[in-house]
N, CA and C atoms of all chains as a GROMACS GRO file, in nm:
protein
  570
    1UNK      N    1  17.192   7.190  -6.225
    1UNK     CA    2  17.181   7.322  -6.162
    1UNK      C    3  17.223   7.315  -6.015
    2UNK      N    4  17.208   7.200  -5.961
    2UNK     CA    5  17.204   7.201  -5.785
    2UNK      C    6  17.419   7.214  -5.781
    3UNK      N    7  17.460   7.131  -5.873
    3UNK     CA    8  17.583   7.104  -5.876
    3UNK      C    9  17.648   7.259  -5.877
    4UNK      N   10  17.590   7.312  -5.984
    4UNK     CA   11  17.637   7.439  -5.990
    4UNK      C   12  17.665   7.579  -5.890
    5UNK      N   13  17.464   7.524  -5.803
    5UNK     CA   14  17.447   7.626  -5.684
    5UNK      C   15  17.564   7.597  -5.589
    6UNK      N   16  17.574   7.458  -5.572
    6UNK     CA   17  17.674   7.386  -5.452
    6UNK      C   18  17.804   7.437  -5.481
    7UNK      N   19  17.833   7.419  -5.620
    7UNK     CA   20  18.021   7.502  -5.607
    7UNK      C   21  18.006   7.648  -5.608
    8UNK      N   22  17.913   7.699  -5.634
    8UNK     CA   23  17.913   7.881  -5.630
    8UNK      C   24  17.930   7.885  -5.502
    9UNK      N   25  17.877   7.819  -5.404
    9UNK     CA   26  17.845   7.829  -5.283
    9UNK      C   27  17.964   7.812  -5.203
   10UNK      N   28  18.018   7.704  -5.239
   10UNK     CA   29  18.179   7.628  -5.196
   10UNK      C   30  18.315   7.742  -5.275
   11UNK      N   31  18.272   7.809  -5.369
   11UNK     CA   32  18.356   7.947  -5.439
   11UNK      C   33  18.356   8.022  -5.324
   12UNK      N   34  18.222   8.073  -5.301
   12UNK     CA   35  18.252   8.222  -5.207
   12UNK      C   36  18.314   8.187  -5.108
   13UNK      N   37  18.252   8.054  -5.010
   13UNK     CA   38  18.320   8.039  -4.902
   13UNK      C   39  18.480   8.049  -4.899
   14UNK      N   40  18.550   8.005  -5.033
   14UNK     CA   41  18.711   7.985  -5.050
   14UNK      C   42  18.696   8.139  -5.013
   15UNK      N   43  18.684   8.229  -5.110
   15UNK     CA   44  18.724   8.408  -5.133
   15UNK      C   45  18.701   8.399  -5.002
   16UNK      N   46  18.609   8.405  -4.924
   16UNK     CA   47  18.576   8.452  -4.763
   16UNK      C   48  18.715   8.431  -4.694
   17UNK      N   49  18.750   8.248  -4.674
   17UNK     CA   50  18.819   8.192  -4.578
   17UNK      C   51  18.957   8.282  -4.658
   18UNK      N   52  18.998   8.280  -4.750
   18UNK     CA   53  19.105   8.338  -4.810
   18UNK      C   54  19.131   8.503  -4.722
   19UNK      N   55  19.056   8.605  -4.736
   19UNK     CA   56  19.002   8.695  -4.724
   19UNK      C   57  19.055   8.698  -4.570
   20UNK      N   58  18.976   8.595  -4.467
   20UNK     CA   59  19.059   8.614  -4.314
   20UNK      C   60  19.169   8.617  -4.297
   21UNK      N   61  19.255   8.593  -4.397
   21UNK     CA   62  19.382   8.623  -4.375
   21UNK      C   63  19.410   8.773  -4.313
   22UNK      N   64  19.317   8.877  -4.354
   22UNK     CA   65  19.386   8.977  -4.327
   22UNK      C   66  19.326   8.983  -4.114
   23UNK      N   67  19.254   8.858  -4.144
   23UNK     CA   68  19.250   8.906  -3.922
   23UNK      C   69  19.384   8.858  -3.896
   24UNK      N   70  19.459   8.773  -3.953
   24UNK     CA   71  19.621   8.750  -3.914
   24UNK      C   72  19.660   8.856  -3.933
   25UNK      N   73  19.660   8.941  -4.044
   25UNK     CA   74  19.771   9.072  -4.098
   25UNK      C   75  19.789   9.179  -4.008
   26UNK      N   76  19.614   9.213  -3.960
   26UNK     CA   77  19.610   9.346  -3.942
   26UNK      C   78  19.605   9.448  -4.030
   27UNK      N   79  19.680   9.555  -4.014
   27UNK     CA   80  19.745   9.565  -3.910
   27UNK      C   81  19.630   9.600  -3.774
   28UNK      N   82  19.578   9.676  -3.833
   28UNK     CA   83  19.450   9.777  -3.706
   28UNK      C   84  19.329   9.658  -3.700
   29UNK      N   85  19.291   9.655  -3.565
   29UNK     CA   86  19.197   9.600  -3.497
   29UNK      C   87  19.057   9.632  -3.610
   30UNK      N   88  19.044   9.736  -3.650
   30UNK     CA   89  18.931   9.736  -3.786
   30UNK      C   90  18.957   9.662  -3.871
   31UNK      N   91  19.072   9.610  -3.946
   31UNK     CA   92  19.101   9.565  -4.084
   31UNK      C   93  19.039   9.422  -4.023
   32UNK      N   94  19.040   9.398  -3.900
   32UNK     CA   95  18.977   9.249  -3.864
   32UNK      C   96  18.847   9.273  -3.875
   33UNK      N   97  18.787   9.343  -3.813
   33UNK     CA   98  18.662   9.353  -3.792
   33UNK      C   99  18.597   9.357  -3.920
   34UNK      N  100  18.663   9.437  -4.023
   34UNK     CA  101  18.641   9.400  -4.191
   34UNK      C  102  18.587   9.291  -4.246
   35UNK      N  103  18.746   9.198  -4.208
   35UNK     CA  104  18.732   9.114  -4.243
   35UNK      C  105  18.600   8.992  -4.219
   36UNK      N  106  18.588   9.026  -4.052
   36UNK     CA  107  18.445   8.894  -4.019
   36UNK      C  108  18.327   8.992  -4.093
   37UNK      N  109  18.371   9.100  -4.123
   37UNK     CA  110  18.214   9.163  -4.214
   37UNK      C  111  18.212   9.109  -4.346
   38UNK      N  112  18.299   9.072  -4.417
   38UNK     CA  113  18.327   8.978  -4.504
   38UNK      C  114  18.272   8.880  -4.451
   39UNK      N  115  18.312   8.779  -4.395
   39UNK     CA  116  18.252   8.664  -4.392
   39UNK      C  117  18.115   8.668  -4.304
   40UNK      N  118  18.057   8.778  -4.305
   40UNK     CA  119  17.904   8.756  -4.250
   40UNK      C  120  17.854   8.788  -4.412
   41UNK      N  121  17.904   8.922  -4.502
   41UNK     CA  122  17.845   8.866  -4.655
   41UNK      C  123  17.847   8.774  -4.735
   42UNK      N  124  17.995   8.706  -4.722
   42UNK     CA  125  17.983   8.589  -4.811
   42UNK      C  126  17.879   8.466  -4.727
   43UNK      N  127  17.899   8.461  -4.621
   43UNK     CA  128  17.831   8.334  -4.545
   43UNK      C  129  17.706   8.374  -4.597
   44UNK      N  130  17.623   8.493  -4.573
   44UNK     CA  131  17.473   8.482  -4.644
   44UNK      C  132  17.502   8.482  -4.797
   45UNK      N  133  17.594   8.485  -4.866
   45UNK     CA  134  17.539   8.480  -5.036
   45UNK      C  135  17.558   8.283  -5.030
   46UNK      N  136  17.649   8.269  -4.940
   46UNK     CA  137  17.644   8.069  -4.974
   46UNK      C  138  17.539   8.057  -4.895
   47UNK      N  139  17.492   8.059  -4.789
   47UNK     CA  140  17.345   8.020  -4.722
   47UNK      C  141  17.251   8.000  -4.802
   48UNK      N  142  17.218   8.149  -4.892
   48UNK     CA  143  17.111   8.145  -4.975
   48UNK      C  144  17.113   8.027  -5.111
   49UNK      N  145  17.252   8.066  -5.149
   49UNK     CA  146  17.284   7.920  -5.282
   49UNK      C  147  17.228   7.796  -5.202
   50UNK      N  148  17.308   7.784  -5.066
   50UNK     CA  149  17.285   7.597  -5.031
   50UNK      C  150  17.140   7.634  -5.010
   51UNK      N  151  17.035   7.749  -5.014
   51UNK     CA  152  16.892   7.683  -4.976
   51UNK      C  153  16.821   7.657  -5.085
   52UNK      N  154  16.874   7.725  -5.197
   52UNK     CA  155  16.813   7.700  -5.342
   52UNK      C  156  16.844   7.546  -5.385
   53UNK      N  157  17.025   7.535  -5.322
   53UNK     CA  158  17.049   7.419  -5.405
   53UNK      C  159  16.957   7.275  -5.353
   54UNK      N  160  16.954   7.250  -5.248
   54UNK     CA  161  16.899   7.178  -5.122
   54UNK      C  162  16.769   7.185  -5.093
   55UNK      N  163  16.735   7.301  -5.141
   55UNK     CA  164  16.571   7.310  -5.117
   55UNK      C  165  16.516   7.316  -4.921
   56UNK      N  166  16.622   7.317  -4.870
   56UNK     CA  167  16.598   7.352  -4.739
   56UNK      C  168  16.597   7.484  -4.717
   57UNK      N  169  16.458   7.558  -4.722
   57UNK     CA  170  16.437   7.699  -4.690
   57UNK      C  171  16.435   7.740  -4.571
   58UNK      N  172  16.515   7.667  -4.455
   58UNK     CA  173  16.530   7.733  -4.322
   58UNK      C  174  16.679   7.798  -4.350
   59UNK      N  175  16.758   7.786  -4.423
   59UNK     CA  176  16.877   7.830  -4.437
   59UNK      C  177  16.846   8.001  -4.482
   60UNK      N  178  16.731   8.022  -4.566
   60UNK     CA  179  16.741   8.124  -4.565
   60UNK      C  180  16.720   8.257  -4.453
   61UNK      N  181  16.630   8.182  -4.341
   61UNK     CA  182  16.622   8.272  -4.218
   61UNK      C  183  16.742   8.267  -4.168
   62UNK      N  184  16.831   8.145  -4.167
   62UNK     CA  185  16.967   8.185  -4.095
   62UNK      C  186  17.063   8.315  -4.177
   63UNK      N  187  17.045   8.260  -4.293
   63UNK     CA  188  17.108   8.416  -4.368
   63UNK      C  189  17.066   8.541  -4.288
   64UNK      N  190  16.931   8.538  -4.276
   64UNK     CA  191  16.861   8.699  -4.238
   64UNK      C  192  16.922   8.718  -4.066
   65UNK      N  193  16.905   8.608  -4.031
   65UNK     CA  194  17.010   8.615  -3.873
   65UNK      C  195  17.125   8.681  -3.876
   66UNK      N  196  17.183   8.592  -3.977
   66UNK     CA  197  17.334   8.669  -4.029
   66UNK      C  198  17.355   8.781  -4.076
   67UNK      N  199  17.244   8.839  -4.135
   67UNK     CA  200  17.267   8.960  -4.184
   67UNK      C  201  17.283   9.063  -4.057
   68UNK      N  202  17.149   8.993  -3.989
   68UNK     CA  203  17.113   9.116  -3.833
   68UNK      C  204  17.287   9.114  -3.770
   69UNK      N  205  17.325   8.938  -3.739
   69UNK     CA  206  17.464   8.962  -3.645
   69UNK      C  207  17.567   9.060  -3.686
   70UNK      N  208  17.589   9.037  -3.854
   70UNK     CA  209  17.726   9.094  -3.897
   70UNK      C  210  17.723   9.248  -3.850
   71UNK      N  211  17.563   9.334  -3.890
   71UNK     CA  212  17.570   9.483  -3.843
   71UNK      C  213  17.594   9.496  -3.722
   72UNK      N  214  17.517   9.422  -3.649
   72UNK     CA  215  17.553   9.447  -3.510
   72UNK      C  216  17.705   9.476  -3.440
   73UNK      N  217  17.781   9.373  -3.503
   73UNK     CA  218  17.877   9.296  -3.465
   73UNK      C  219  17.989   9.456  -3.515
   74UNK      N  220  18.000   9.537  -3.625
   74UNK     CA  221  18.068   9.608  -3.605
   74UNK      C  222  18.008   9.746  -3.566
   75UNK      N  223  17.845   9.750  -3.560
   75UNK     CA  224  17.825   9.887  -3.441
   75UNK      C  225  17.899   9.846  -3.307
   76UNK      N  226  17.890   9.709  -3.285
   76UNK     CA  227  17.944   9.695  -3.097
   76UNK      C  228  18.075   9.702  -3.103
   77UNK      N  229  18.180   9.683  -3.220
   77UNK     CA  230  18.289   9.741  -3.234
   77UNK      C  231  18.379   9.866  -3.224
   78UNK      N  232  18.246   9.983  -3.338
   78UNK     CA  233  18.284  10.087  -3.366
   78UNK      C  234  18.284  10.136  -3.191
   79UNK      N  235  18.120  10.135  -3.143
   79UNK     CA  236  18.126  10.194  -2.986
   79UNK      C  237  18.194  10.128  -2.884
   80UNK      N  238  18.274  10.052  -2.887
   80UNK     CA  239  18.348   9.962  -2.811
   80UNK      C  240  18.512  10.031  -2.831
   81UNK      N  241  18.524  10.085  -2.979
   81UNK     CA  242  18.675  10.106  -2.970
   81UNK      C  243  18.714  10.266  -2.956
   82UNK      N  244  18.559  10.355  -3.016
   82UNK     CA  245  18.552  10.490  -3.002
   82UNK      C  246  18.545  10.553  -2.854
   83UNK      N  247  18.584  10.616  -2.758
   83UNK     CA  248  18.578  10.657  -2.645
   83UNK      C  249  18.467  10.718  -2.670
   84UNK      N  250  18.333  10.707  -2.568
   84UNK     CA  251  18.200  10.735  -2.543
   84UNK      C  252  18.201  10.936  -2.514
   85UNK      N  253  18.334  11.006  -2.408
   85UNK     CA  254  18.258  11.102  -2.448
   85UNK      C  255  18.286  11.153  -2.540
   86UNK      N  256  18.400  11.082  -2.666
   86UNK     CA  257  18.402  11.184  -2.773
   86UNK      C  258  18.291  11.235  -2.868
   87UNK      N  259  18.206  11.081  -2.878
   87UNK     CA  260  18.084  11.073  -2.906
   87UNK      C  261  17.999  11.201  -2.876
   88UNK      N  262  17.955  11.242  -2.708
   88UNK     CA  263  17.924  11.282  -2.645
   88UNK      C  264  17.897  11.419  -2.666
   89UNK      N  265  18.110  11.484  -2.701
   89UNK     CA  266  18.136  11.596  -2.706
   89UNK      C  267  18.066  11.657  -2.886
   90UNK      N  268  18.095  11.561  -2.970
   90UNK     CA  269  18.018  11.589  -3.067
   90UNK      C  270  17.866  11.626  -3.076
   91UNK      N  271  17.818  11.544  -3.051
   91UNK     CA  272  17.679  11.578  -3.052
   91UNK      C  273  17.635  11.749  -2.975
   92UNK      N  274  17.722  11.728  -2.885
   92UNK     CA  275  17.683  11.861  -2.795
   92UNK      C  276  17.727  11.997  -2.923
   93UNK      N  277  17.840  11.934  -2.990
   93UNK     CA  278  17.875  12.070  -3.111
   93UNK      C  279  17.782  12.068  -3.228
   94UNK      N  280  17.652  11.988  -3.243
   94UNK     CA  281  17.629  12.001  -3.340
   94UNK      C  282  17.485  12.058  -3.317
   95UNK      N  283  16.896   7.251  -7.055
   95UNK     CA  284  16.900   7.372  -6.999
   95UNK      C  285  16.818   7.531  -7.016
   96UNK      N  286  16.752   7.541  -6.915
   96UNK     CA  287  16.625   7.620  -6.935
   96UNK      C  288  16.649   7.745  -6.966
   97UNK      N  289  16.582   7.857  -6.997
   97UNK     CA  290  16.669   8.012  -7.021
   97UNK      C  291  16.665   8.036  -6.876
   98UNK      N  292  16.562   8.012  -6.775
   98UNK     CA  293  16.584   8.075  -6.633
   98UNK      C  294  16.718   8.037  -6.591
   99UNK      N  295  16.814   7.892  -6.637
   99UNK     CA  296  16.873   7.814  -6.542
   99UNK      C  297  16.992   7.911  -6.617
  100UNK      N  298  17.016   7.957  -6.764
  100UNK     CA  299  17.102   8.042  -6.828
  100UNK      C  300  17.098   8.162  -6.721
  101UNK      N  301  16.997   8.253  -6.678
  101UNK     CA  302  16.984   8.335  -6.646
  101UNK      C  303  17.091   8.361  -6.520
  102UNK      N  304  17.038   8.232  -6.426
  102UNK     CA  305  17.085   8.212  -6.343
  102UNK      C  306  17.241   8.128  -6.341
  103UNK      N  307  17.298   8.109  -6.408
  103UNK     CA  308  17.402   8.096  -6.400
  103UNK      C  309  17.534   8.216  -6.428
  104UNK      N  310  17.460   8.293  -6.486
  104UNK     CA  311  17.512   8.438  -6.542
  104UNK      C  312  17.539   8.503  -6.433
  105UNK      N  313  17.405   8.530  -6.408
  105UNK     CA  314  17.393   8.616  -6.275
  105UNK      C  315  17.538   8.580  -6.173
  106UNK      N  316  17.458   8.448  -6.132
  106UNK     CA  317  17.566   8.403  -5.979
  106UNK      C  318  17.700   8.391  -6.012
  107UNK      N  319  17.724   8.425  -6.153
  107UNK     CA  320  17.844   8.405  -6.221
  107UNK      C  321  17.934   8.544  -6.178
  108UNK      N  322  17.849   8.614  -6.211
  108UNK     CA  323  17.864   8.778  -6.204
  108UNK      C  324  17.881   8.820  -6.078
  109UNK      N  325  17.807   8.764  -5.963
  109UNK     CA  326  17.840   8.820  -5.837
  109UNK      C  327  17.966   8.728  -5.778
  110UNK      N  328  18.018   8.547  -5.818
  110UNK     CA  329  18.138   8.536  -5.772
  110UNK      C  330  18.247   8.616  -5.808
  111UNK      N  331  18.237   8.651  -5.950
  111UNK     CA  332  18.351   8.763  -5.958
  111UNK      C  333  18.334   8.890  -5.862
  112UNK      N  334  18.263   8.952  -5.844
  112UNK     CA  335  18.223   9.055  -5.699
  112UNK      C  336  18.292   9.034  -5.620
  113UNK      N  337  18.235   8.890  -5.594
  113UNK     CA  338  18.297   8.865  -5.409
  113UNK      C  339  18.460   8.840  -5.451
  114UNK      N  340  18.514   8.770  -5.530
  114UNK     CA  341  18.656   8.751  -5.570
  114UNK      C  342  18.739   8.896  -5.561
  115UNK      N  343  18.638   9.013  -5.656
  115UNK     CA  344  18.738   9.141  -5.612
  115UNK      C  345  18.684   9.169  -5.492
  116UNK      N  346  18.611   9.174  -5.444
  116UNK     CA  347  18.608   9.190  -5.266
  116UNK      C  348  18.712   9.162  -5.206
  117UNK      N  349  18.732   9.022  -5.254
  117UNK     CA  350  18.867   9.004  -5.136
  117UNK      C  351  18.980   9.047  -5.161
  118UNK      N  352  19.034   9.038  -5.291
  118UNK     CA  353  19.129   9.092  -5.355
  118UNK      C  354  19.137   9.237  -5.311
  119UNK      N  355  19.045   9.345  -5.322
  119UNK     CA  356  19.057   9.465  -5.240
  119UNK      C  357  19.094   9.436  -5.127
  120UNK      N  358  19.016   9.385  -5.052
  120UNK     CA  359  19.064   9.325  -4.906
  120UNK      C  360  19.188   9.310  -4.885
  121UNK      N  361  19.280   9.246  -4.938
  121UNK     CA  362  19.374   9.168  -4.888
  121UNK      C  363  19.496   9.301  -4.974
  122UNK      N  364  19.465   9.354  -5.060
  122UNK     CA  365  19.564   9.393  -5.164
  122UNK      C  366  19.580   9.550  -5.174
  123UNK      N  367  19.470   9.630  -5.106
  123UNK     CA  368  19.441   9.756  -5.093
  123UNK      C  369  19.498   9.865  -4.970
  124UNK      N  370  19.556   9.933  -4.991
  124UNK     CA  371  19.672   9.975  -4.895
  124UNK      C  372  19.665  10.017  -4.753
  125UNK      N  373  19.538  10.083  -4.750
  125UNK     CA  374  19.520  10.153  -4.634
  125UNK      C  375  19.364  10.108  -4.584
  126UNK      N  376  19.297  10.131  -4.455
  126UNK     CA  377  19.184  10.092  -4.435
  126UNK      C  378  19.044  10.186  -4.510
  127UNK      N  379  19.114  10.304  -4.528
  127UNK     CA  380  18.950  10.286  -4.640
  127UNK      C  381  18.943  10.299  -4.732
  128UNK      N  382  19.014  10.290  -4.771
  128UNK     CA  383  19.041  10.170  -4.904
  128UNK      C  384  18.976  10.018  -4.877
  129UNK      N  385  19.030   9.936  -4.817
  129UNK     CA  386  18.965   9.846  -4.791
  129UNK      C  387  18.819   9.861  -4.768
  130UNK      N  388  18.784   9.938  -4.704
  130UNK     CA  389  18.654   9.961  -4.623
  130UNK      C  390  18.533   9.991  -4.770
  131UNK      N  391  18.627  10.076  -4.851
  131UNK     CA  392  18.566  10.086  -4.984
  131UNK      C  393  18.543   9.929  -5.045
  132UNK      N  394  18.605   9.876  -5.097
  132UNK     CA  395  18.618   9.728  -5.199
  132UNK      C  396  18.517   9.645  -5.078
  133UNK      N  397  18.531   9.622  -4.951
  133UNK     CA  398  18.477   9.591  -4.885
  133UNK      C  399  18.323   9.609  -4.857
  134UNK      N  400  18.255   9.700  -4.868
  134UNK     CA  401  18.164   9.722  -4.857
  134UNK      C  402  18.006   9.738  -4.951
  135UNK      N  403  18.116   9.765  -5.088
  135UNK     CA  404  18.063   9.774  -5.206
  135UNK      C  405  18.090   9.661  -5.314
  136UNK      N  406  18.173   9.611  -5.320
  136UNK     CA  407  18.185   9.484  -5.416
  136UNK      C  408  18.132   9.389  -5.372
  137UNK      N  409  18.134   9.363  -5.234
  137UNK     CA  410  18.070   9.267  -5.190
  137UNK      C  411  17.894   9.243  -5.188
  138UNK      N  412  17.854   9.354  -5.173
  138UNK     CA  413  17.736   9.375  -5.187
  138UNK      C  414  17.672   9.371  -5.306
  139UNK      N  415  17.756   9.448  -5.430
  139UNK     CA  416  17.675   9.387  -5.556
  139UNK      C  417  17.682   9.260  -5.592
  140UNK      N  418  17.810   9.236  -5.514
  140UNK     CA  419  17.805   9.022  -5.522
  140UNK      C  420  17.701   8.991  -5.486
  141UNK      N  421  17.687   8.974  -5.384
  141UNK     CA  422  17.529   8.924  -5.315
  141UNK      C  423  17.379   8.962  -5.372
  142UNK      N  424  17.396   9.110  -5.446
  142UNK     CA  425  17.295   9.151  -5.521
  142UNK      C  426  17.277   9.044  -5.653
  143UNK      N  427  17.378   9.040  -5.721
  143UNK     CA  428  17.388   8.934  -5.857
  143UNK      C  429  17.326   8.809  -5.814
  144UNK      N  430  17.388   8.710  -5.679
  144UNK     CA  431  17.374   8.638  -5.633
  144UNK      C  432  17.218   8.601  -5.635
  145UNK      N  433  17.198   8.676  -5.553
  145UNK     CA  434  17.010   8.701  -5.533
  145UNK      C  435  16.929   8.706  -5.662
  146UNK      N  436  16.989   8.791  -5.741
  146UNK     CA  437  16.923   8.846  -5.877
  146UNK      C  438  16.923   8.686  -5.966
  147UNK      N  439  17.038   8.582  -5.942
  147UNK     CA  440  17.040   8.489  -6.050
  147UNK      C  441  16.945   8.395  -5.937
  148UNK      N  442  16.895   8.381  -5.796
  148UNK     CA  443  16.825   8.287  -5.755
  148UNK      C  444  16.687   8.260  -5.731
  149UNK      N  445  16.630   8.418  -5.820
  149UNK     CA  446  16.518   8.437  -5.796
  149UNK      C  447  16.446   8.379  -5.861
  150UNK      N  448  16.469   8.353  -6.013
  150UNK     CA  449  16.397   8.216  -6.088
  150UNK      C  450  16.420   8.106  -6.007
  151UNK      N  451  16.472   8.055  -5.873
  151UNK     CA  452  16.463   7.960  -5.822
  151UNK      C  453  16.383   7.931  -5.698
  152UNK      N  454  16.328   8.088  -5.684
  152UNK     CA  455  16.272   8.088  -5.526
  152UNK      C  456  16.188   8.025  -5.482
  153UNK      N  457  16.102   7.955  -5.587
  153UNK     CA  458  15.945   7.952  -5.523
  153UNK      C  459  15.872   8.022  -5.539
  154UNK      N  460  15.798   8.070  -5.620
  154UNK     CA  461  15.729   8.172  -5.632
  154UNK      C  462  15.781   8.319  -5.553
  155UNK      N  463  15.684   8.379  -5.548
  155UNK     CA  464  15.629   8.520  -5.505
  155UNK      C  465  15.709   8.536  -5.373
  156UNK      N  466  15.639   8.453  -5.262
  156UNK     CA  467  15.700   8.514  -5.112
  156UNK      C  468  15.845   8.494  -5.120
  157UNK      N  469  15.880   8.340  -5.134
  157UNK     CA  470  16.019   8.327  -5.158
  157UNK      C  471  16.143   8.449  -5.263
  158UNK      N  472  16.074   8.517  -5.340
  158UNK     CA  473  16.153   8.590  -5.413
  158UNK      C  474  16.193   8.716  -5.342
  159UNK      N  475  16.065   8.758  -5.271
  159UNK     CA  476  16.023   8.877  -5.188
  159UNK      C  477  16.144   8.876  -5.054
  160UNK      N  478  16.117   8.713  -5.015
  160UNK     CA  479  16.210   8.699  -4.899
  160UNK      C  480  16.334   8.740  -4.939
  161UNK      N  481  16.393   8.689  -5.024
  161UNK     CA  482  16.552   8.673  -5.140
  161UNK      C  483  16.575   8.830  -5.122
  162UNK      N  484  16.457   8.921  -5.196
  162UNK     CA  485  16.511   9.067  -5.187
  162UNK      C  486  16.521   9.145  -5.070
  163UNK      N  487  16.455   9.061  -4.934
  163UNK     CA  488  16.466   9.158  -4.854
  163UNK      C  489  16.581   9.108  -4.741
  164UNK      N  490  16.638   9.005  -4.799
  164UNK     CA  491  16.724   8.990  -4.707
  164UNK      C  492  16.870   9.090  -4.764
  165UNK      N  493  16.889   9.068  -4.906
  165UNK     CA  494  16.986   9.161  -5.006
  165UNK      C  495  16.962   9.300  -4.950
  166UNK      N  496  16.858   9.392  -4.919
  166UNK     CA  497  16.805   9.521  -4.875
  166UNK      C  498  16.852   9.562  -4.720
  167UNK      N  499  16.802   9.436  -4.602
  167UNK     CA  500  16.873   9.438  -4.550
  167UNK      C  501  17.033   9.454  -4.507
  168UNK      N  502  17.092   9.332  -4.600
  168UNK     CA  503  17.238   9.377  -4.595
  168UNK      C  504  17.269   9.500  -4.664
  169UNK      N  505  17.219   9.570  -4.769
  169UNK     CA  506  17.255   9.714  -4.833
  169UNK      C  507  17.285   9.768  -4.705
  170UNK      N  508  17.146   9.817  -4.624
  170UNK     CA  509  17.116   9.842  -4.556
  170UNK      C  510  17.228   9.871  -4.409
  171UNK      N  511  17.272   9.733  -4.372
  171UNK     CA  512  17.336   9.726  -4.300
  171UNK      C  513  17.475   9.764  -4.329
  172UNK      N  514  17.498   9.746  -4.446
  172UNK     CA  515  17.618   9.794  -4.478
  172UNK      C  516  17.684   9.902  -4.496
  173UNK      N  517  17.565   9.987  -4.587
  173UNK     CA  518  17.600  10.111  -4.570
  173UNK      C  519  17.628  10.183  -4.473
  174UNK      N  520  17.556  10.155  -4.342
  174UNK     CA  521  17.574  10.224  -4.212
  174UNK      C  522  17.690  10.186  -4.132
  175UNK      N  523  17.710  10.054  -4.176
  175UNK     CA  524  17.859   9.986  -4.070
  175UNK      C  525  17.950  10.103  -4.154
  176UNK      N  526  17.991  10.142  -4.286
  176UNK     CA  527  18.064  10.172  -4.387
  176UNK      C  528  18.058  10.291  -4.305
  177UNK      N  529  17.960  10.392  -4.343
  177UNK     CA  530  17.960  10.531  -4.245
  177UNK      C  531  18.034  10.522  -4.069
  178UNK      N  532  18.009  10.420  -4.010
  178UNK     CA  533  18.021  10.463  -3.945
  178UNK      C  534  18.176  10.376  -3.869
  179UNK      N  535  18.250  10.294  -3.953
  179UNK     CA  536  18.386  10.247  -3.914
  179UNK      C  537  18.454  10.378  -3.989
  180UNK      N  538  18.453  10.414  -4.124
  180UNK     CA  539  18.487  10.515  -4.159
  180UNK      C  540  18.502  10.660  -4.094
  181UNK      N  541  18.355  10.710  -4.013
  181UNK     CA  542  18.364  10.825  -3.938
  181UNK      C  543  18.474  10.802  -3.803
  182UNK      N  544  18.471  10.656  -3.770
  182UNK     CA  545  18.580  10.613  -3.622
  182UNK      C  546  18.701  10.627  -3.699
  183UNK      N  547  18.751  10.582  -3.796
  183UNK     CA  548  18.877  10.607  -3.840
  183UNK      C  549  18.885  10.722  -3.837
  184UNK      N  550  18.865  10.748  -3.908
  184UNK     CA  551  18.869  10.934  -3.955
  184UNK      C  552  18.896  11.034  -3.844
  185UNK      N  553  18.801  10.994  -3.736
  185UNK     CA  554  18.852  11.015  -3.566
  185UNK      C  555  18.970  11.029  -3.491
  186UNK      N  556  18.980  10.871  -3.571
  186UNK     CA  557  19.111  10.839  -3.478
  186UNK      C  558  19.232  10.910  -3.565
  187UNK      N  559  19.242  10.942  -3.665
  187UNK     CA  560  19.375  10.945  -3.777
  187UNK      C  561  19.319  11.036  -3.840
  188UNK      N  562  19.366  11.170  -3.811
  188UNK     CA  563  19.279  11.274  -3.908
  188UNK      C  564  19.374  11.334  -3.991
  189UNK      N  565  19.264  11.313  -4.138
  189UNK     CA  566  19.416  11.300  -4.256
  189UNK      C  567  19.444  11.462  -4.284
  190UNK      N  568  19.599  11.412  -4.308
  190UNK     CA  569  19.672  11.506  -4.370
  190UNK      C  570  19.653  11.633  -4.457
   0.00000   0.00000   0.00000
């Protein structure tokens, strides 16, 4: 079973690393940001395998870390690439 | 080989194919939300399967509890990144 958790684990990571290809492609500054949102899901679905497989259950708080960074990581995007008063002007129309 | 260890091989079986069309959307899907779609949702029932086949492995009770709330979390998080790269596109490129 551990053999098994370990290549499921070593699977996703391939699809992930495969997957960054598109931060080379592009084209738009989002299709990257996609992409590391990808690899903040796959990195927690292998975290959690290597803690089952390994039996080291600190891996699973790093998952839950990872989960917190990846959201973060494209709210500080979205408001980073959206101009603040368009934001602004909306709210005031609604 | 135990029925849990069957269980669990199914499962995590079920969510690598997930994450596989994840990327495949990713990489193969034309426009960004499109991507943003395959992206957000395949991946997530990956990780759901994932979770679902490791829970006969957790450790009891807290450990299983932990397993689901980290999966809830990412729903969680995802759905809202999804809403809200989507509403910035949509912003920026207002369709046709």
């Amino acid at each position: 079973m551990t053999e098994f958790l370990l290549a499921a684990a070593g699977f996703i990571l391939l699809t992930v690393a495969v997957g960054l290809v598109r931060i080379l492609a592009g084209p738009a500054n989002v299709d990257r940001t996609m992409a590391a949102q990808l690899l903040g899901t796959g990195g927690i679905a292998s975290l959690l395998l290597v803690a089952a497989a390994t039996g080291a259950r600190g891996a699973e708080d790093v998952a839950l870390g990872l989960a917190l960074l990846a959201a973060f990581a494209s709210v500080a995007f979205v408001n980073s690439a959206s101009p603040s008063h368009d934001d602004d002007q909306e709210q005031a129309d609604r | 080989m135990s029925v849990a260890d069957l269980f669990s091989v199914a499962a995590i079986s079920g969510g690598l194919f997930f994450f596989l069309a994840g990327t495949v959307g990713l990489l193969r899907f034309p426009d960004s939300l499109t991507r943003l779609h395959a992206l957000t949702k395949a991946d997530n029932l990956g990780l759901g399967l994932v979770v679902l086949g490791l829970l006969p492995h957790a450790g009891g009770l807290l450990g299983s509890l932990k397993l689901v709330a980290v999966w809830l979390l990412v729903l969680l998080g995802s759905a809202t990144v999804a809403q809200i790269i989507a509403h910035a596109l949509r912003h920026r490129e207002p369709s046709p």
